[in-house]
LOBADO-294040 format. One line per field, with one value per residue: x, y, z of N, C-alpha, C, O in turn. Coordinates in nm, 2 decimals. Layout:
BEGIN
n.x = [X,...]
n.y = [Y,...]
n.z = [Z,...]
ca.x = [X,...]
ca.y = [Y,...]
ca.z = [Z,...]
c.x = [X,...]
c.y = [Y,...]
c.z = [Z,...]
o.x = [X,...]
o.y = [Y,...]
o.z = [Z,...]
This chain:
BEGIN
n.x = [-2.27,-2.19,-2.33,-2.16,-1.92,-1.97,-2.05,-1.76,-1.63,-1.78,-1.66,-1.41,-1.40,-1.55,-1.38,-1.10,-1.21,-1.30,-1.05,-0.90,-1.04,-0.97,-0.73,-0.63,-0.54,-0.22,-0.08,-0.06,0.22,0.50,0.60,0.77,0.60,0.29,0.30,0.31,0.08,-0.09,-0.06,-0.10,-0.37,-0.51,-0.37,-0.52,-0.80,-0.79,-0.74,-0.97,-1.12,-1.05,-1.10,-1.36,-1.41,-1.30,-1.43,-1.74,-1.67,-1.60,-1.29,-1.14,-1.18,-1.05,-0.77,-0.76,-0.78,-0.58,-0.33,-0.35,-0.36,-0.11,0.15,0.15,0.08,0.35,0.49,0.49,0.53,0.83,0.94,0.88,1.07]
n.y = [-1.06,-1.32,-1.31,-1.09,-1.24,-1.45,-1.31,-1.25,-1.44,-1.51,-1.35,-1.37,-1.63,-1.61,-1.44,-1.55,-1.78,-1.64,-1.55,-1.79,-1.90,-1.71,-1.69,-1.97,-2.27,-2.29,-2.06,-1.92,-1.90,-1.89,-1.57,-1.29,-1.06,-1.16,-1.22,-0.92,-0.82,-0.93,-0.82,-0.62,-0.54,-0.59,-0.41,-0.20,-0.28,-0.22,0.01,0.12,0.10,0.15,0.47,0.49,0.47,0.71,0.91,0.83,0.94,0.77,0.78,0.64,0.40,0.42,0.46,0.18,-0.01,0.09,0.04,-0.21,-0.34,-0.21,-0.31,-0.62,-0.57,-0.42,-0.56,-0.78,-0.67,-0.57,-0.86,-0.96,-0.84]
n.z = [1.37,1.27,0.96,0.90,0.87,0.72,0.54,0.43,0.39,0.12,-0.04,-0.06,-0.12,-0.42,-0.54,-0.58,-0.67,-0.90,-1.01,-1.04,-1.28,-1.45,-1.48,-1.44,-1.28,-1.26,-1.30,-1.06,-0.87,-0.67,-0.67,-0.58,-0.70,-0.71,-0.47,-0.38,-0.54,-0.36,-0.07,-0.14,-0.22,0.03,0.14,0.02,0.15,0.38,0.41,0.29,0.55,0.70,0.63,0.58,0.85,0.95,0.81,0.95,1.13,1.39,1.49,1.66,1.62,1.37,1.43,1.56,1.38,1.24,1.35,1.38,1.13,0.98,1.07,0.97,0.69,0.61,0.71,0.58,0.29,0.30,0.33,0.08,-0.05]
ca.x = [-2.13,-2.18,-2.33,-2.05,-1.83,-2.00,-1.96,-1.59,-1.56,-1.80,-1.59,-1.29,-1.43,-1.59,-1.23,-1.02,-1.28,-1.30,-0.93,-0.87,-1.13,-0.96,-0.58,-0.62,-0.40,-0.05,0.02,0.01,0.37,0.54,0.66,0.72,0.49,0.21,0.24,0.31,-0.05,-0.21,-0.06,-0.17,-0.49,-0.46,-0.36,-0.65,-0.91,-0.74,-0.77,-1.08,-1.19,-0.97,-1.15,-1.47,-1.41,-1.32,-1.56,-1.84,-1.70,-1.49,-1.18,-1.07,-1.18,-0.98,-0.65,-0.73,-0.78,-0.44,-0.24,-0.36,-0.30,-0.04,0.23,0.14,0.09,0.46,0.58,0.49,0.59,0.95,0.96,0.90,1.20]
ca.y = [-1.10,-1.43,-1.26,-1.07,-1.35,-1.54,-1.21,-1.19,-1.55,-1.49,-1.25,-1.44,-1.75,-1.56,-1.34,-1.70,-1.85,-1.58,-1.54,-1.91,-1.96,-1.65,-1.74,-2.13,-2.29,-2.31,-1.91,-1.87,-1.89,-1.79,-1.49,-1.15,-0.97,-1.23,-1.13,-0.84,-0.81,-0.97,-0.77,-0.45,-0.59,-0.63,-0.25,-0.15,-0.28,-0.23,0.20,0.16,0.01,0.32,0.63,0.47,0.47,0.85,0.96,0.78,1.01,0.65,0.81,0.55,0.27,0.40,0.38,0.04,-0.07,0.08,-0.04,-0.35,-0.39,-0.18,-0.40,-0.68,-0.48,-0.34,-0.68,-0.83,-0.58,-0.62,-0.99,-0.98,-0.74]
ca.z = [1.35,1.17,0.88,0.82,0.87,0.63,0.37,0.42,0.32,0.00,-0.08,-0.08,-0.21,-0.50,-0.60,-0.58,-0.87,-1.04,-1.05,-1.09,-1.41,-1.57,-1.52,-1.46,-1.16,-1.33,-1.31,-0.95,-0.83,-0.56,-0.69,-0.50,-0.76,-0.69,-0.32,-0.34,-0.52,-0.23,0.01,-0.19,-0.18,0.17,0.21,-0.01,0.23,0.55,0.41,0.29,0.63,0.79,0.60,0.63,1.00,0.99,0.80,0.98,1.30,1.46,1.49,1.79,1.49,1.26,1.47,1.63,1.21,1.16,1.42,1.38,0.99,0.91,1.09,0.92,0.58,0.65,0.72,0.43,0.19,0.32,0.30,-0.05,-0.15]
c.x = [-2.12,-2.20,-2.20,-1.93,-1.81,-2.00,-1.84,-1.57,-1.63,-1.74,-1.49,-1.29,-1.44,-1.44,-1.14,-1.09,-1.25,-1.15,-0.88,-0.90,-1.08,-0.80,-0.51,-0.50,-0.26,-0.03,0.03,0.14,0.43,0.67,0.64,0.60,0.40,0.17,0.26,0.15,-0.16,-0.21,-0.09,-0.33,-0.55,-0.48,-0.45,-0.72,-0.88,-0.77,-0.89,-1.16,-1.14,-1.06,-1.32,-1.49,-1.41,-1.41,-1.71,-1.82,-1.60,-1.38,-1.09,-1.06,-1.09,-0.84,-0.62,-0.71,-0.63,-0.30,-0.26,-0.36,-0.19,0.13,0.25,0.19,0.24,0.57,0.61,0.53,0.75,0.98,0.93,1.01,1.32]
c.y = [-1.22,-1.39,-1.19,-1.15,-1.41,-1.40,-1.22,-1.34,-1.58,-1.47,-1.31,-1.59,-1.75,-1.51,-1.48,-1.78,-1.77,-1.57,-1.68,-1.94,-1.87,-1.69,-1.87,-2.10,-2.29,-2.15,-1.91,-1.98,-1.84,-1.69,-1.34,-1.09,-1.04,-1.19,-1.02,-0.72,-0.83,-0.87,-0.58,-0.39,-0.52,-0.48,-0.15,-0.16,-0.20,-0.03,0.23,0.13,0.19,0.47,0.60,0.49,0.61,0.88,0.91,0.84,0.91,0.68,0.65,0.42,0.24,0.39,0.24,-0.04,-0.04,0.03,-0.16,-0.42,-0.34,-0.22,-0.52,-0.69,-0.48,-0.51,-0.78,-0.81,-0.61,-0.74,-1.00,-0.91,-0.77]
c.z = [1.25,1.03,0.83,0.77,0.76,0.47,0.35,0.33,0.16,-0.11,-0.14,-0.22,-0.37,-0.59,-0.65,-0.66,-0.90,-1.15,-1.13,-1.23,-1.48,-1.61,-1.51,-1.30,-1.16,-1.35,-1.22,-0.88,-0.70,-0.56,-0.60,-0.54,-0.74,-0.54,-0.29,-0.38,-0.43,-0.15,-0.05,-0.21,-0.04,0.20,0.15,0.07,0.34,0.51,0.39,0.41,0.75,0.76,0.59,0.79,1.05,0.94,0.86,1.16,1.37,1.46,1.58,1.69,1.42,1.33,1.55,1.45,1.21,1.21,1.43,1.24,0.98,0.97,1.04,0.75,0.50,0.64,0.63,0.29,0.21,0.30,0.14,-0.15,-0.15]
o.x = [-2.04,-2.11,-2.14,-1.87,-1.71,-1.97,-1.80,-1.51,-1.57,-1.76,-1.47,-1.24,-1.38,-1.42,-1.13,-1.02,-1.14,-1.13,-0.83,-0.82,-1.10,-0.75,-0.40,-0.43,-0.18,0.06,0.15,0.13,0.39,0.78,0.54,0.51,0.33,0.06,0.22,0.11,-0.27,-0.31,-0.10,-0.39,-0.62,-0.57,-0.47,-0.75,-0.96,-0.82,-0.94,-1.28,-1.18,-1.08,-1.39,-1.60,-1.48,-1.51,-1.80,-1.89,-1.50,-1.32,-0.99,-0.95,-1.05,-0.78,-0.51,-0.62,-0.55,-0.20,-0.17,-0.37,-0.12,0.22,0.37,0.28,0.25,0.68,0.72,0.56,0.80,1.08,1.01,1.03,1.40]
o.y = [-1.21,-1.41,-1.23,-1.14,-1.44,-1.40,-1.19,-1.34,-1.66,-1.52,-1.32,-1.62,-1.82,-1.55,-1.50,-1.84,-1.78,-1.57,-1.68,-2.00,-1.89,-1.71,-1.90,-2.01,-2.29,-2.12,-1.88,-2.11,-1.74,-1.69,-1.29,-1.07,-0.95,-1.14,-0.99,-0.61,-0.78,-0.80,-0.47,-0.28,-0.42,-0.43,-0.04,-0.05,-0.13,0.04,0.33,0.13,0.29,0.56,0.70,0.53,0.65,0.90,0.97,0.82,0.97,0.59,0.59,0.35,0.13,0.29,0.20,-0.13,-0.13,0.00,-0.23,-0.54,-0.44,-0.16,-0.55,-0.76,-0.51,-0.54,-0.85,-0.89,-0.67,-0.75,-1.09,-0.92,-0.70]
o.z = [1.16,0.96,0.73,0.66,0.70,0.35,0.23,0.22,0.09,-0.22,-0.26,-0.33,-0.44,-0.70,-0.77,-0.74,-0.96,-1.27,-1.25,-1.30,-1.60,-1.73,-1.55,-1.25,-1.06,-1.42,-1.21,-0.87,-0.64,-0.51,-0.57,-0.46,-0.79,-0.50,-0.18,-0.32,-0.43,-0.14,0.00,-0.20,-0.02,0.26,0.19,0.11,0.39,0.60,0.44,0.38,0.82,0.84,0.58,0.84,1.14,1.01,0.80,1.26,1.41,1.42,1.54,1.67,1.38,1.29,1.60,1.42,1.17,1.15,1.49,1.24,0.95,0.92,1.03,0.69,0.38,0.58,0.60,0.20,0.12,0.22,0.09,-0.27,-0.22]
């Protein structure tokens, strides 16, 4: 569990430089289209986390993954519109 823990936050940490060093601190804004990339982000993983789950047989996985992102997902996407 920590291991992964400690990938997810690589992960992050890593994306957030990379992003930062290519478009500097002065672009991000708090514009819909800024979140509405996160949260597309966001609904990238959350599917690839879903069809990895079916195909790996986890059926039960993949609807506790989806009911448990795609409210969020859903909710976010509206607040930006």
């Amino acid at each position: 569990m920590g291991q992964n823990t400690w990938g997810w936050w690589l992960m992050i940490f890593t994306t957030f430089t990379l992003y930062l060093s290519f478009f500097g601190k002065g672009s991000i804004r708090g514009e819909a289209k800024f979140d509405r990339l996160a949260i597309g982000s966001y609904i990238v993983t959350g599917t690839g986390i879903i069809i990895a789950s079916v195909l790996s047989g986890a059926g039960a996985l993949a609807l506790i993954g989806f009911f448990a992102m795609a409210p969020w997902a859903i909710a976010g996407w509206l607040k930006t519109t």
